[in-house]
N, C-alpha and C positions, 0 to 999 in steps of 0.2 A: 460624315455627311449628316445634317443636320433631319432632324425629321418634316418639315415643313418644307426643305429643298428637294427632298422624295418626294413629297405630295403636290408639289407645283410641277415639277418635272413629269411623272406621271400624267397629271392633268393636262399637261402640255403635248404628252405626247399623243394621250387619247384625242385630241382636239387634232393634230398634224394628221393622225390615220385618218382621221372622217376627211380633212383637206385633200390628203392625198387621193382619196375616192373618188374628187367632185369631178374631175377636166373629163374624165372618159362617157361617165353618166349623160353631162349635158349636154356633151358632142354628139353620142349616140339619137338622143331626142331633137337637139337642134340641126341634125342631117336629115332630117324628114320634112326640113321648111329648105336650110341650107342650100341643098342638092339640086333643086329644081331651078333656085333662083341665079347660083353659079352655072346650070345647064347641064349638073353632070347627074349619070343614071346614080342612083342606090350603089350599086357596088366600087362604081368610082368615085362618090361622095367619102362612104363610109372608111376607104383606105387613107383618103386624107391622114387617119391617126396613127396610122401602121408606122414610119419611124419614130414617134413619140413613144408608143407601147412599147418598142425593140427597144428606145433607148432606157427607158424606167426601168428595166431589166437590166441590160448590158450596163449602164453606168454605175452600176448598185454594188461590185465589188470593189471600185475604186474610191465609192462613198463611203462604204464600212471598213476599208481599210485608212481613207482618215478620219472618221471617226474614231478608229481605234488609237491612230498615232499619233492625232493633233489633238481633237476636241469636239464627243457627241453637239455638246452645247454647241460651240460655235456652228459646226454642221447644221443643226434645229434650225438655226436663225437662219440662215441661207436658203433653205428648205423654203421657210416660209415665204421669205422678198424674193425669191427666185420663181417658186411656184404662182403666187400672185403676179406677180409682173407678167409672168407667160402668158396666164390668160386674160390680162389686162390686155395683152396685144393680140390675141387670139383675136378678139374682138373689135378690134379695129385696123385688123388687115383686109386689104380689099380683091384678092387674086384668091386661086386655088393654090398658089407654091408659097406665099407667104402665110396663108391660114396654115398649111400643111408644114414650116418651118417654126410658125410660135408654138403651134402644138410639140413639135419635136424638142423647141426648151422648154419649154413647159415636162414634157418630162424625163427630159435632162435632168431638172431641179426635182423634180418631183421622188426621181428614184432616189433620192437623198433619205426619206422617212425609213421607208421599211429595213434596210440594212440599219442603220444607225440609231431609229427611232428605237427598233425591236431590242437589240443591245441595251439601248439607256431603258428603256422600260424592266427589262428583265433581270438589272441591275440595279434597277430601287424596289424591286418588288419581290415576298417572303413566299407570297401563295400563287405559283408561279400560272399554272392553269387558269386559274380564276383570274390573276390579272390580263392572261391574254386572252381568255375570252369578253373579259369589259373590252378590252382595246379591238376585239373582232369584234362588238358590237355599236361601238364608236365608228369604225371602218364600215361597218353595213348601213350607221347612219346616215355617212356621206352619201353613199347612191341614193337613198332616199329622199332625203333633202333638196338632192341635187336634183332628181327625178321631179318631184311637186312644185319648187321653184323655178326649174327651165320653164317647164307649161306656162306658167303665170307670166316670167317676164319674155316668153315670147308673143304671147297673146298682147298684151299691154304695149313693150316698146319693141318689139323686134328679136332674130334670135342673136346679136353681138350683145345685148345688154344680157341675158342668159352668162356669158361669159367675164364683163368687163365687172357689174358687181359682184357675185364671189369672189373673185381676183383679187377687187378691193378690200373685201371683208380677211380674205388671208394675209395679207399684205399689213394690212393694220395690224394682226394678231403679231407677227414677226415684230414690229416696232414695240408694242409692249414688252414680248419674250426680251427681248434685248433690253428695254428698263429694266424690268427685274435682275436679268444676270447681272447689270452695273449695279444696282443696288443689292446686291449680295444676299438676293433671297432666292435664286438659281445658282447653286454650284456645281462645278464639272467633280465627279468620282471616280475612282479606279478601282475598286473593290466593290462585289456583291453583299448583298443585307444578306442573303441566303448562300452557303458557299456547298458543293455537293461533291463527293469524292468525285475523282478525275475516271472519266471510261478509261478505256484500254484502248490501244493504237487499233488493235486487229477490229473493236468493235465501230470505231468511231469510224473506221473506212466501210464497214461492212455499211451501216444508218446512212453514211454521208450514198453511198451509192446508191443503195434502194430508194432515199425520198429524190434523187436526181432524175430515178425512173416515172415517177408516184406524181412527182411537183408535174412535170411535162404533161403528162394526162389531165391532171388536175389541174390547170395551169390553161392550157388547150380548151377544157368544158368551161372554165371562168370565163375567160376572153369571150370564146363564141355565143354562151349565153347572154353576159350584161350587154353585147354590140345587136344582138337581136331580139333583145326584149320589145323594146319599144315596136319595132316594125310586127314582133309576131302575134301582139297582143291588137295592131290596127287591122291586120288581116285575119285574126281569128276571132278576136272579142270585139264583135262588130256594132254591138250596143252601147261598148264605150267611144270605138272609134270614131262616129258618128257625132260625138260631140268634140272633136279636135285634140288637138296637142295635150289640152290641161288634162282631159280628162285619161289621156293614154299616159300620161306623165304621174299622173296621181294612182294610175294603178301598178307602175314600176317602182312607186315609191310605198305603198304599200310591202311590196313583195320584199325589199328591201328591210324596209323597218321591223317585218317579222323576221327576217332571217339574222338579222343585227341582234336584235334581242335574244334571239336562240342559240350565238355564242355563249350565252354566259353560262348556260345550259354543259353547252359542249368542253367549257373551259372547269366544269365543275367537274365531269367525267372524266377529264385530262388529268387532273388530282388526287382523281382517286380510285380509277381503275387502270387496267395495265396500257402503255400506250399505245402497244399495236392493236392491241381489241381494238381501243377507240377508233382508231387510224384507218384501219382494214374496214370495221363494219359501217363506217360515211360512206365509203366507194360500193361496197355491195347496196346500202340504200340508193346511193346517185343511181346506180345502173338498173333495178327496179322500178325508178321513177322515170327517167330521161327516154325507155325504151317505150312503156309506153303514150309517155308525151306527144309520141310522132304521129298519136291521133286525137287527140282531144280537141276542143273547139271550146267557145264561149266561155261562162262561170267556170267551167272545170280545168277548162284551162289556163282561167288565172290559178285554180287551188293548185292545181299542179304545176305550178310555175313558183308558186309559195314554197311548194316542201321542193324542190331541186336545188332553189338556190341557199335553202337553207340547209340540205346537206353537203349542199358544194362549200359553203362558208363553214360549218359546222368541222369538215377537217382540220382548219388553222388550229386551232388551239393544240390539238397531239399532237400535226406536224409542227408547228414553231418550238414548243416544247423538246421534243425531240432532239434540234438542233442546239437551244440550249444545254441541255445534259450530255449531249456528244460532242458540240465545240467548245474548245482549250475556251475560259473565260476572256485571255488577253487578246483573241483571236474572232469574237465572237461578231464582231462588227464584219470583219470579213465574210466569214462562213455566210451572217441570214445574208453581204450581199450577192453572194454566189449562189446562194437559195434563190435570191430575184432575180437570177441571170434568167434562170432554167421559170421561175414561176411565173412572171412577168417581161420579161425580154423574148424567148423565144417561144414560148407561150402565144405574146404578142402576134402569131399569126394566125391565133385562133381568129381574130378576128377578118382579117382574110376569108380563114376560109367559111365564116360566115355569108361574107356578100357573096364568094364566089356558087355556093350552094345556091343559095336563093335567086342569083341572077341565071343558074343554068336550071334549075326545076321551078323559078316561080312560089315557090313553099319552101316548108321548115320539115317536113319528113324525113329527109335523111340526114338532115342536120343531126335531128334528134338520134336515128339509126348510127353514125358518127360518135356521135357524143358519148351512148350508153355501152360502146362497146369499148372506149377509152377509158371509163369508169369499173367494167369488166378486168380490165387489164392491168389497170392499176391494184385493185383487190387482192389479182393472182401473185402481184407482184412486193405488195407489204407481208404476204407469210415468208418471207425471209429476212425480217426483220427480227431481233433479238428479243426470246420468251423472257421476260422480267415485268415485274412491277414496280416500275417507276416511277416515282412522282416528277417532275420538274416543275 
């Protein structure tokens, strides 16, 4: 493999994480204009995306496993004309079951990235930590982005152009992916730059079950957090919410963009200290942070909304790592998409039971009481993870 077919590949894929991030971000902000206008409360707005989340999960071992036996590359290209089309029609469906059906392919295609993407990334790349905290900081992009630019084109044209331009903008990125692979400056690989002696059977079952536990917790606080950002910052940061959508969209995308940048941070740690440190002490900070979120208000509640999700996002790097140093290399496309069953598919009802909280208490307080003991529990549950210092 050529060195400049790693570094477009790479590029490529950083670029798919942040796309992969954008459907849920602008659905969660354009459900606060959405909901009212289709006549449905908040919590049966925000469900709308509950088979789309299931399925970006659930579809995501059968994506890394042909990634594995067909073709990352071709998988990419798919990823991208599949995921932009979805929310090209997100946007111009006119019911609640057909908005609620394009979001469901939309991430259909969508779970395509993080199994396959994760695989091809970790397979052109030497300093393994460090590349996946660029690509968690790309991925923390996307909700940002997506956060600042829903506000703007819902104010401007409404919230379906929210959805129908990103769509376009991913959709176009696929058609060039696809010039390059013909022009032979994308090649597909079967071999890692970096290759790491093989764990042990008894190890790799012991890793593969613990983060099964760890992902679901963690997986759970994702969901429910990014689906109630938006609504907890209009009810609590009442100085922003007072100027509308942009101004509650600009301050999730904030909170985003610092937590984006704080992988790299996290991916640097992953490299070079041991992985369950890293691993374990994200969830002892989440659950320090999340417990007492369940009272803040205003400014401090956005700063506290800053460090949660950037310790929420700050695990990826050790746990993706992880999985690469534990899953067989020919097999890897599988395993992260078995990791997305558990992180993103049944995760996926974090945000359930987001609306359902706030539509039976009105508030986020025990949301937060929910969350911080989930991050509790995850903690108790990575000390039996394997003492070693590993790099991956």
């Amino acid at each position: 493999m050529s060195d400049r077919s790693a570094k477009l590949s790479m590029g490529f894929s950083f670029a798919a994480h942040s796309y992969s991030h954008l459907c849920g971000p602008i659905f969660y902000i354009a459900v606060l204009v959405m909901g009212p206008e289709l006549g449905l409360t908040y919590g049966e707005a925000v469900a709308l995306i509950l088979v789309g989340n299931i399925l970006l999960g659930l579809a995501a071992p059968l994506a890394g496993w042909l990634g594995d036996r067909w073709s990352a590359v071709g998988m990419i290209g798919l990823f991208f004309l599949g995921t932009g089309g979805g929310m090209i029609m997100v946007g111009l469906a006119q019911t609640p079951f057909m908005i609620g059906f394009w979001l469901a392919v939309t991430g259909l295609f969508a779970s395509i990235y993080h199994p396959v993407g994760m695989a091809w990334l970790v397979r052109n790349a030497i300093n393994r930590g460090t590349a996946l905290g660029l690509n968690g900081m790309f991925g923390g992009f996307g909700p940002s982005a997506a956060a600042l630019m829903t506000g703007a084109l819902i104010e401007a044209f409404g919230w379906r152009a929210a959805f129908i331009v990103p769509g376009s903008v991913v959709a176009a990125t696929g058609l060039v992916f696809y010039f390059l692979v013909a022009r032979g400056m994308i090649v597909e690989s079967r071999s890692d730059m970096r290759v790491d002696p093989p764990a042990s059977r008894s190890d790799t079952i012991r890793v593969m079950g613990v983060l099964a536990l760890t992902m679901i917790c963690n997986g759970l606080i994702y969901q429910a957090t990014q689906a109630g950002l938006p609504k907890l910052f209009s009810v609590r940061v009442t100085d922003f919410a007072d100027h509308g959508a942009f101004a509650i969209s600009a301050l999730v995308a904030t909170v985003y963009a610092i937590a984006g940048v704080m992988q790299i941070l996290a991916g640097w740690l992953a490299d070079r200290y041991p992985l369950k440190t890293v691993y374990q002490l994200s969830f002892v900070v989440q659950a320090l942070l999340l417990f007492p979120a369940a009272y803040f208000t205003g400014p401090a509640m956005v700063v506290i909304g800053i460090l949660m999700v950037t310790a929420n996002s700050g695990t990826l790097p050790a746990e993706n790592s992880l999985v690469a140093r534990y899953a067989p290399a020919h097999r890897r496309g599988l395993a992260y998409g078995l990791k997305f069953v558990i992180a993103l598919g049944l995760s996926g009802f974090g945000v359930k039971l987001e609306g359902m909280i706030f539509d039976a208490t009105g508030g986020f307080f025990w949301l937060f009481i929910v969350l911080g003991a989930l991050a509790a529990t995850a903690a108790a549950i990575a000390l039996f993870l394997p003492d070693e210092r590993t790099v991956s």
